[in-house]
Chimera marker file (.cmm) of the C-alpha trace (Angstrom):
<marker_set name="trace">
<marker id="1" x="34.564" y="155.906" z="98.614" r="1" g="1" b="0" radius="0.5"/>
<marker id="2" x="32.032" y="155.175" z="96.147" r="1" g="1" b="0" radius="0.5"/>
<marker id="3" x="29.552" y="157.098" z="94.944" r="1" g="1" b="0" radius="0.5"/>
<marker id="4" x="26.766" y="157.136" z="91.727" r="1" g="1" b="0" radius="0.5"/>
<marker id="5" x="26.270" y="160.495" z="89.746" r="1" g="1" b="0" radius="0.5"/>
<marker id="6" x="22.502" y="160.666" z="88.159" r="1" g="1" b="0" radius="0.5"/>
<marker id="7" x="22.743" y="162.689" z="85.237" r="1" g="1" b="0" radius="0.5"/>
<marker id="8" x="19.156" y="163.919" z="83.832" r="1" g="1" b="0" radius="0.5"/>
<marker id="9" x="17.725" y="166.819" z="81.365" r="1" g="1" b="0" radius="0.5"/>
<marker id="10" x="16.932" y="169.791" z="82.568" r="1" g="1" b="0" radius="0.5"/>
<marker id="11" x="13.185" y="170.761" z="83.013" r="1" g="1" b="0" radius="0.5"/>
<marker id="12" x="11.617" y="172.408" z="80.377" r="1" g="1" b="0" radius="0.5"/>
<marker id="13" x="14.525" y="170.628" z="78.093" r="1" g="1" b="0" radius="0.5"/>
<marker id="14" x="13.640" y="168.694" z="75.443" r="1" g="1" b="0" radius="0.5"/>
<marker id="15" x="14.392" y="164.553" z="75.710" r="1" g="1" b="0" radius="0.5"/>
<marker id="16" x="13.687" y="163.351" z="72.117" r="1" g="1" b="0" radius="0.5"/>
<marker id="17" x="15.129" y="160.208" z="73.496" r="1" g="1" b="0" radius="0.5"/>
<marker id="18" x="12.473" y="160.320" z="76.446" r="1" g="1" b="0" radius="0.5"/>
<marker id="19" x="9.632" y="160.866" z="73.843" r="1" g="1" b="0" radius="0.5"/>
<marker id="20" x="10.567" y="158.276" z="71.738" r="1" g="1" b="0" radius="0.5"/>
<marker id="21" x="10.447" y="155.539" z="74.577" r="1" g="1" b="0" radius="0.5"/>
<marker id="22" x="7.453" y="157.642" z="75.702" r="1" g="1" b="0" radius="0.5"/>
<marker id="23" x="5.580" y="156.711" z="71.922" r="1" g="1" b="0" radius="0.5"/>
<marker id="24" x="6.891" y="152.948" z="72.246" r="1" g="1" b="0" radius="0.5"/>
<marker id="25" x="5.309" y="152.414" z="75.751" r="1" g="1" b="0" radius="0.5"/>
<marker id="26" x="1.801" y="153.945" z="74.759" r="1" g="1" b="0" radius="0.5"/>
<marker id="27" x="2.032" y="152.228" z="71.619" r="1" g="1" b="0" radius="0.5"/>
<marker id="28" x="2.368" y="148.921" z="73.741" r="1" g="1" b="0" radius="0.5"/>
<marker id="29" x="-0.475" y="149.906" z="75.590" r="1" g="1" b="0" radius="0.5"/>
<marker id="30" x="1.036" y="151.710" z="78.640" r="1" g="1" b="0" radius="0.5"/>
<marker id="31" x="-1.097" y="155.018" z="80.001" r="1" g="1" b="0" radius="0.5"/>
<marker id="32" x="2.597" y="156.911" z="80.427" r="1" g="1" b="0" radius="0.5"/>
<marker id="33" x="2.329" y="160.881" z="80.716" r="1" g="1" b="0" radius="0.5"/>
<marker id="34" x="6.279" y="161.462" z="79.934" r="1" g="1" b="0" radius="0.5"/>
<marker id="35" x="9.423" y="159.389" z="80.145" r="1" g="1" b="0" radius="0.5"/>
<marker id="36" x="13.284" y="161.191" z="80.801" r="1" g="1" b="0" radius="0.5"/>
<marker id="37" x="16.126" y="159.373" z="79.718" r="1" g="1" b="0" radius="0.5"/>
<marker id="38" x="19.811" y="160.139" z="81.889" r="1" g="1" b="0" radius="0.5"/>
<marker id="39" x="22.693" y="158.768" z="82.758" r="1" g="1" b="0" radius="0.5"/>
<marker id="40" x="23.972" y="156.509" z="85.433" r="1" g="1" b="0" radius="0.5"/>
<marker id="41" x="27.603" y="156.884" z="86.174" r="1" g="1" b="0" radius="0.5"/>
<marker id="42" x="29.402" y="155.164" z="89.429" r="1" g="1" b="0" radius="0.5"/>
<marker id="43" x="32.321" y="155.967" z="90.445" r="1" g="1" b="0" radius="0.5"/>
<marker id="44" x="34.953" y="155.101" z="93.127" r="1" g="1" b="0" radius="0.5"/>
<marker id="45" x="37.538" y="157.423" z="94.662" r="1" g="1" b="0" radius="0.5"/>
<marker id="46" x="40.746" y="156.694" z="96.412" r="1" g="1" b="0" radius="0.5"/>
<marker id="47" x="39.656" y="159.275" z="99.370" r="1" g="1" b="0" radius="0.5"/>
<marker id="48" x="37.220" y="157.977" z="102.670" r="1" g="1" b="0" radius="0.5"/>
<marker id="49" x="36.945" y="161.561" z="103.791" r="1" g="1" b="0" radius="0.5"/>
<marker id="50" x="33.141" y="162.662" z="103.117" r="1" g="1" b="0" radius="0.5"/>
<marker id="51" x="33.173" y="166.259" z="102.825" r="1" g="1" b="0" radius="0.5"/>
<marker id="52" x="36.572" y="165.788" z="100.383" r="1" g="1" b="0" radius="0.5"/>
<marker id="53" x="34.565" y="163.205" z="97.922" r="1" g="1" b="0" radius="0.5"/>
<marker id="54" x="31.449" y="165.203" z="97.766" r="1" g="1" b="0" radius="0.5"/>
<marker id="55" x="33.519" y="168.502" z="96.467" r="1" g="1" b="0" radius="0.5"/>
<marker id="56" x="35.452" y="166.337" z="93.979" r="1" g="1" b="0" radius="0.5"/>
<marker id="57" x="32.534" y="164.471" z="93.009" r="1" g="1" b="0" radius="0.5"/>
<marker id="58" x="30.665" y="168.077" z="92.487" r="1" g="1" b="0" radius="0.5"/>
<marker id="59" x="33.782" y="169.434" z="90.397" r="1" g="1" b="0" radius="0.5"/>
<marker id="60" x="33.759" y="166.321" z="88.159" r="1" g="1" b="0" radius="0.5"/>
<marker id="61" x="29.873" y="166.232" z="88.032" r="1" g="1" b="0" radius="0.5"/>
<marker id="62" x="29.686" y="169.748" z="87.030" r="1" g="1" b="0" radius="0.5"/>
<marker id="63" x="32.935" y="169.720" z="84.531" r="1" g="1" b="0" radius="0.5"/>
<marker id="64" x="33.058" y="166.563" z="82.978" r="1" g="1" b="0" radius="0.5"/>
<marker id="65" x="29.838" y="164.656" z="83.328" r="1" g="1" b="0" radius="0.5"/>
<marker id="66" x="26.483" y="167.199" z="82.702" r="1" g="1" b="0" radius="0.5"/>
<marker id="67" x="26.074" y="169.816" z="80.967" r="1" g="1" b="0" radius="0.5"/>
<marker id="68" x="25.346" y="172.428" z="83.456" r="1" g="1" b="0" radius="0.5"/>
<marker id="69" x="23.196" y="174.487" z="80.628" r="1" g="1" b="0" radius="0.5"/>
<marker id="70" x="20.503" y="171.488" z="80.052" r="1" g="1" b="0" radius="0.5"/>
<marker id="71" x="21.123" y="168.938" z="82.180" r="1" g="1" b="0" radius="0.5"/>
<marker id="72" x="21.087" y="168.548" z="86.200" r="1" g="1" b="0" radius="0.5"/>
<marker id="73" x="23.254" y="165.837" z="88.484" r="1" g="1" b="0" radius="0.5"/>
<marker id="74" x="22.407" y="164.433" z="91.493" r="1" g="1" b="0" radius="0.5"/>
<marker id="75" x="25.562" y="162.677" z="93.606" r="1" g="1" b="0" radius="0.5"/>
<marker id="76" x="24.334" y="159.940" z="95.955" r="1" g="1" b="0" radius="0.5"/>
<marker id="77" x="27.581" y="158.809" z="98.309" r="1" g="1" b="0" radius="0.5"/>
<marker id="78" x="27.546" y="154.853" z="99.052" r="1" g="1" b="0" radius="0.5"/>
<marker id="79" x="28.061" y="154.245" z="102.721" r="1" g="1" b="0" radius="0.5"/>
<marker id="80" x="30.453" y="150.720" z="102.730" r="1" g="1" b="0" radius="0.5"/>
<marker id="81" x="30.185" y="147.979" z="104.624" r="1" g="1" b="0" radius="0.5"/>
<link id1="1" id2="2" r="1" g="1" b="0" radius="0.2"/>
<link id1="2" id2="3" r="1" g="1" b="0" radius="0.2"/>
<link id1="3" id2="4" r="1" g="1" b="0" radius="0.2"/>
<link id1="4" id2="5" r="1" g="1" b="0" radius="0.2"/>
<link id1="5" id2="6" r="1" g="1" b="0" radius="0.2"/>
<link id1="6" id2="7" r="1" g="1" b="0" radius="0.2"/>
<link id1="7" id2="8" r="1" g="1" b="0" radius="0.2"/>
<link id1="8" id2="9" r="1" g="1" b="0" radius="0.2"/>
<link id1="9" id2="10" r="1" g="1" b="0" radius="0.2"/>
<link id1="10" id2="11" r="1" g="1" b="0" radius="0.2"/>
<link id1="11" id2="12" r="1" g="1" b="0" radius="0.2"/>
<link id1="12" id2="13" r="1" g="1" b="0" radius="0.2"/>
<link id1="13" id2="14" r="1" g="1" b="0" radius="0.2"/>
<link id1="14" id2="15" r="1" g="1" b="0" radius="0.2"/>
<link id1="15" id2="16" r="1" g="1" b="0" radius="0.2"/>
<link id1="16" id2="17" r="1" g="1" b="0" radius="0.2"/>
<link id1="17" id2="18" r="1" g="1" b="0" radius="0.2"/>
<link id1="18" id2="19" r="1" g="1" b="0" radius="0.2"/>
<link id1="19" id2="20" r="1" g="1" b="0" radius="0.2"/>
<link id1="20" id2="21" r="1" g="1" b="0" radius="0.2"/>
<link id1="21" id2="22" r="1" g="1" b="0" radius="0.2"/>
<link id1="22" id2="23" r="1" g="1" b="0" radius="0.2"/>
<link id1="23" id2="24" r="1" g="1" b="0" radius="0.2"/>
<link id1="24" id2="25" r="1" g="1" b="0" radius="0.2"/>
<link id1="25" id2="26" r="1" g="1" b="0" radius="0.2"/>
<link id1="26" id2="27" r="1" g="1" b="0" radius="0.2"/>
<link id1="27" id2="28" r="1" g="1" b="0" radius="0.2"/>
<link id1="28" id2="29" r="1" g="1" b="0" radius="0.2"/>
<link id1="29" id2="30" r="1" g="1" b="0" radius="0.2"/>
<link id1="30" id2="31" r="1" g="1" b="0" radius="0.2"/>
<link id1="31" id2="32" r="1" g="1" b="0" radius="0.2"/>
<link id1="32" id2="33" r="1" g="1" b="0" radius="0.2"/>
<link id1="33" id2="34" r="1" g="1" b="0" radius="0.2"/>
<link id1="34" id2="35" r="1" g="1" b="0" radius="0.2"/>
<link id1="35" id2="36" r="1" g="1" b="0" radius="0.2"/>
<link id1="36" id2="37" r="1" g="1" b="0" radius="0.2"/>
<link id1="37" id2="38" r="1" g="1" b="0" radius="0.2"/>
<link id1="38" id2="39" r="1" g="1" b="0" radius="0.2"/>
<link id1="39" id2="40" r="1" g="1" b="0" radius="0.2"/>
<link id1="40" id2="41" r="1" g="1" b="0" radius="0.2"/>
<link id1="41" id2="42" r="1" g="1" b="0" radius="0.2"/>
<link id1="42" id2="43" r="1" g="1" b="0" radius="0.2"/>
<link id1="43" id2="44" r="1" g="1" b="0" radius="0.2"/>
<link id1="44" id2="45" r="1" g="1" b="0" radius="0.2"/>
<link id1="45" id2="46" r="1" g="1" b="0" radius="0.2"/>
<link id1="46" id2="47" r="1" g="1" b="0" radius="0.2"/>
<link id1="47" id2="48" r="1" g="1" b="0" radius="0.2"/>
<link id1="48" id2="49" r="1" g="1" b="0" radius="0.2"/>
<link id1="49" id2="50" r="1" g="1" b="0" radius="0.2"/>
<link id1="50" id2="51" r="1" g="1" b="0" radius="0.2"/>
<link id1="51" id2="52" r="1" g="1" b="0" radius="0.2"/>
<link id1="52" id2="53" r="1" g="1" b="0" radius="0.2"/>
<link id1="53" id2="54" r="1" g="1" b="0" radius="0.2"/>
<link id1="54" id2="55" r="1" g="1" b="0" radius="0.2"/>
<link id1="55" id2="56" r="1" g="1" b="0" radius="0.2"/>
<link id1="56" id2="57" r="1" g="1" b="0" radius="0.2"/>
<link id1="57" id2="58" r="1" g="1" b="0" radius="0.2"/>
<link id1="58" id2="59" r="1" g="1" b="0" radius="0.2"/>
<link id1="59" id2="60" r="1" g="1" b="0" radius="0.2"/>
<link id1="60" id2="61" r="1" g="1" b="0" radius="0.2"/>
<link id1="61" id2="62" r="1" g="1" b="0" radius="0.2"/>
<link id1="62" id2="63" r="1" g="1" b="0" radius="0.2"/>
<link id1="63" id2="64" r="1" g="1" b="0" radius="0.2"/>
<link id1="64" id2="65" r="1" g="1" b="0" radius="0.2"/>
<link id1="65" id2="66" r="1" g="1" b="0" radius="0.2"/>
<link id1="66" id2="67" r="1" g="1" b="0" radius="0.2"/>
<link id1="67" id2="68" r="1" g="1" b="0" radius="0.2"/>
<link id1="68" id2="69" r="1" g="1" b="0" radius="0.2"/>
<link id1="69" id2="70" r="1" g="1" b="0" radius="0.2"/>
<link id1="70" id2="71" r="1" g="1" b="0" radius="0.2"/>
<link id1="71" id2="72" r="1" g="1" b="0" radius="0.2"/>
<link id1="72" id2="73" r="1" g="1" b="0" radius="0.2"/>
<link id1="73" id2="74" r="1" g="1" b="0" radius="0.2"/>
<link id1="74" id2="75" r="1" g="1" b="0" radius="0.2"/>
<link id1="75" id2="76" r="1" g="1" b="0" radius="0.2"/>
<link id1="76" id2="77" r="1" g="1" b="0" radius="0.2"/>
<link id1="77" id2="78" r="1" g="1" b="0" radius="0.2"/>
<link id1="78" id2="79" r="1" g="1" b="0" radius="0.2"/>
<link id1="79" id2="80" r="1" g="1" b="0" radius="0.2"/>
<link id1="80" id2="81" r="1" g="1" b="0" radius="0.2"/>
</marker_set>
């Protein structure tokens, strides 16, 4: 199964990485109110069962890809063809 993990600050968190593209954009001339800078990660699992690649997907999310403390994940499951 396949699957992409988002991997974003926290609200409230500070991004310097966000504010810096967020100065480059209005310096360029674009009206931008705030910019957040994350992570991407896909990932493909051996398993088909649903339910057993979500809870593995949440354990590795929440171990080994955020920071629980400042940073949220969001786990979108890939439907194949």
């Amino acid at each position: 199964m396949k699957a992409t993990v988002f991997v974003r600050p926290k609200a409230g968190i500070k991004d310097p990485q966000g504010e810096a593209v967020r100065g480059s954009l209005a310096k360029s001339g674009f009206d931008i109110v705030s910019v957040r800078i994350g992570r991407v990660v896909d990932i493909e699992l051996e398993t088909s069962e649903r339910e057993r690649a979500l809870a593995e997907l949440q354990q590795i999310s929440h171990d080994l890809l955020a920071n629980p403390l400042i940073e949220s994940y969001e786990i979108e499951l890939l439907e194949e063809a």
